[in-house]
C-alpha positions, 0 to 999 in steps of 0.5 A: 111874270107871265112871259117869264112863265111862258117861256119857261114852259115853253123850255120845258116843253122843247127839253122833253121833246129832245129827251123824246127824240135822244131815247128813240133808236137811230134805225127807227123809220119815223115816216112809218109813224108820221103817216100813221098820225097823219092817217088818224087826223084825217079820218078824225077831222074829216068825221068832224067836217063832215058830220052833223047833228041836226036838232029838229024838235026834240030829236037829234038826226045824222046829216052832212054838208056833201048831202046838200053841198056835193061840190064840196066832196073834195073834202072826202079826198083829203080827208078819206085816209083810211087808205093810207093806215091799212099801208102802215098797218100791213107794213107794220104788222108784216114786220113784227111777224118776220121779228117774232118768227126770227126770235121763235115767238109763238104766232098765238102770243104774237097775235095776242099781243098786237089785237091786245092793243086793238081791243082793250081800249073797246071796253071802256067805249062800250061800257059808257055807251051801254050806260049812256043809251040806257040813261036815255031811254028810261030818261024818255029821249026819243029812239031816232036820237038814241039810234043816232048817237049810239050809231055815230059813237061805235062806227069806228068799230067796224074798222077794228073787227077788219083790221084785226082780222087781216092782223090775225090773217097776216102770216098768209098775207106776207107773200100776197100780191095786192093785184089778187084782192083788187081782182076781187073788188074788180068782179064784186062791182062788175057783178053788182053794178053791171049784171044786177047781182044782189046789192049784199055782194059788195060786202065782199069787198069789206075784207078785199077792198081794204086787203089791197092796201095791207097787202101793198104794205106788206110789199112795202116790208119786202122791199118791192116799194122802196123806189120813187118809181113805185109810188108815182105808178100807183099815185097816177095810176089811182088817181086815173083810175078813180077819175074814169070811174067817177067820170064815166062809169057813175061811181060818186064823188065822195069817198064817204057815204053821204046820207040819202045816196044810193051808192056808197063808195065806202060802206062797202068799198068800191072799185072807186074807194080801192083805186083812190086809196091805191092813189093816196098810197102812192102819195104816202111812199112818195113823201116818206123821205120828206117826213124823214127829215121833218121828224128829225126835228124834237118837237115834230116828232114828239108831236107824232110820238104823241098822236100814236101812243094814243092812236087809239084812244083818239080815232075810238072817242073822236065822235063821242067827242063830237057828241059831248060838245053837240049836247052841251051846246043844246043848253045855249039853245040851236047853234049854228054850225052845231046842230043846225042843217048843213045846207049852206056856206055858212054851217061849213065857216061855224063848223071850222070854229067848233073845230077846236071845241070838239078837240078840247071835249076830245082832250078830256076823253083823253084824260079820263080813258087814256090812262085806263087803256094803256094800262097792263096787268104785268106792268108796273108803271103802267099808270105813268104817261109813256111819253112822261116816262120817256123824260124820266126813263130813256133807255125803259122808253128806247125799248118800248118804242122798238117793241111798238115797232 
């Protein structure tokens, strides 16, 4: 009786993903959305490797295996994906602004309709948030756990402002060579590391540093990088340049920060974080054929269909998540691997078995937001799962899809 009820799912399961991938159009490239899955995973389970909330007394403070362990900054490499999202997203938005401009669509509607995507999903994020640190504080919680959680639960948002300011900036970025903003980055660390200049400069390099890659997915939309060629110069090319300055010029391992380092490579990015990120680029046009052919199988790409109509609802709940199972473990007393310091060996083998309790306590924000999130004011089915209506509604999804496009 249970087989018979496996299996059955399991046909249920197989039949949508082939009901997915027969209502998606034929010309879509979907490379371009697996490397967006792929991106949103890695900067998710990296946050969840590398963050830690230490319950010391009655207080909850940030810490990270790398801070104790940095031989394990490898992990940043792997992880550290935000590179590779700004290349689709630059890729991406390019493309639906040459469309819109092609159909006559107004660039304030156009832009309205991309950082709508963006920002409404911020909303519910900052209502529970504003409600849960006030709980805390009237509760009496101490202001160093209140500071952390509060920190820790809206940090993707700094990503949010940048990628919508180059989103709006786009029509002048359509014909920008990705050398210019490299150029910037270049100066802004000879200047704060080489001649002293003040530490503040290097936020400069907010905007630039993450320009480069927007920009080299807009040269992705052009056409300049769709030869192999291409993608094994900036892969080398990256990942020299990001050896020779770790090596010899003092830049850190890790392409995150890390708690007590007085150089961050990523807050703001540095020379180092760019040239990496130019690396992982080059990785990414290098296996766009490979992911052509995975996604043509229904149920991988269902799976990815899925990471990125809900992209949003899981990179901006993804360390609240973190947050819900961490709290929850403190009734069972200090859990190893949850809230004890990640000093050793040990943490890392506990952390790689909360990983899936952090992804169930991510299942159920899902569920109570993602519904909210991807609901319109002028759509009339706007509370039905899209990828249930693309079972039930082929030709309505077909369409969506080339919209999202």
């Amino acid at each position: 009786m249970r087989e018979s009820s496996v299996r059955r799912a399991w046909d249920g399961i197989r039949q949508g993903a082939d009901r997915i991938d027969t209502a998606t159009p034929a010309d879509r490239d979907r490379a371009v959305d697996a490397l967006r899955a792929l991106a949103i995973l890695g900067v998710v389970l990296g946050h969840w490797l590398v963050t830690a909330l230490v319950a010391d007394g009655g207080t909850l403070h940030a810490s990270s295996p790398l801070q104790h362990m940095p031989w394990l900054a490898p992990i940043s490499w792997a992880f550290q994906t935000l590179a590779v999202f700004f290349l689709v997203g630059g890729h991406v938005a390019t493309r639906s602004y040459v469309a819109a401009r092609a159909q006559g669509t107004p660039y304030g509607d156009w832009l309205t309709a991309r950082l709508s995507r963006l920002f409404k999903p911020v909303a519910a994020v900052l209502a529970l948030w504003t409600i849960a640190a006030t709980a805390l504080l009237l509760s009496g919680a101490e202001f160093e756990t209140i500071r952390t959680l509060v920190r820790l639960a809206l940090s993707p948002l700094w990503f949010l402002v940048v990628f919508a300011a180059l989103t709006a900036a786009t029509p002048l970025l359509t014909r920008l060579n990705p050398l210019w903003p490299l150029a910037v980055v270049l100066h802004v660390d000879l200047l704060r590391f080489g001649l002293g200049a003040p530490q503040g400069l290097g936020w400069v390099n907010l905007a630039a540093g993450w320009l480069v890659p927007y920009t080299l997915g807009a040269a992705w939309t052009r056409g300049e990088l769709d030869s192999r060629r291409a993608g094994w110069i900036l892969l080398a090319g990256g990942t020299a340049a990001t050896a020779a300055l770790v090596a010899f010029a003092g830049y850190p391992a890790s392409m995150v920060g890390v708690p007590g380092e007085t150089v961050s490579n990523l807050n703001p990015p540095t020379l180092a974080a760019v040239a990496f990120g130019l690396a992982q680029c080059g990785l990414a046009l290098l296996l766009r054929d490979r992911l052509r052919r995975a996604m043509r199988r229904p149920l991988a790409w269902a799976a990815v269909a899925f990471v990125n109509l809900s992209a949003m609802t899981i990179f901006l709940w993804h360390q609240t998540a973190l947050m819900a199972a961490t709290a929850t473990g403190l009734l069972a007393g200090r859990l190893p691997g949850l809230h004890t310091s990640p000093d050793h060996l040990v943490w890392v083998a506990f952390r790689l078995a909360w990983l899936p309790v952090f992804a169930l306590s991510l299942t159920a924000c899902w569920a109570a937001f993602h519904g909210y999130e991807r609901r319109g004011p002028r759509r009339k089915f706007a509370r039905r799962s899209r990828v249930i209506r693309a079972h039930r509604r082929p030709e309505e999804t077909r369409a969506r899809l080339v919209h999202r496009a």
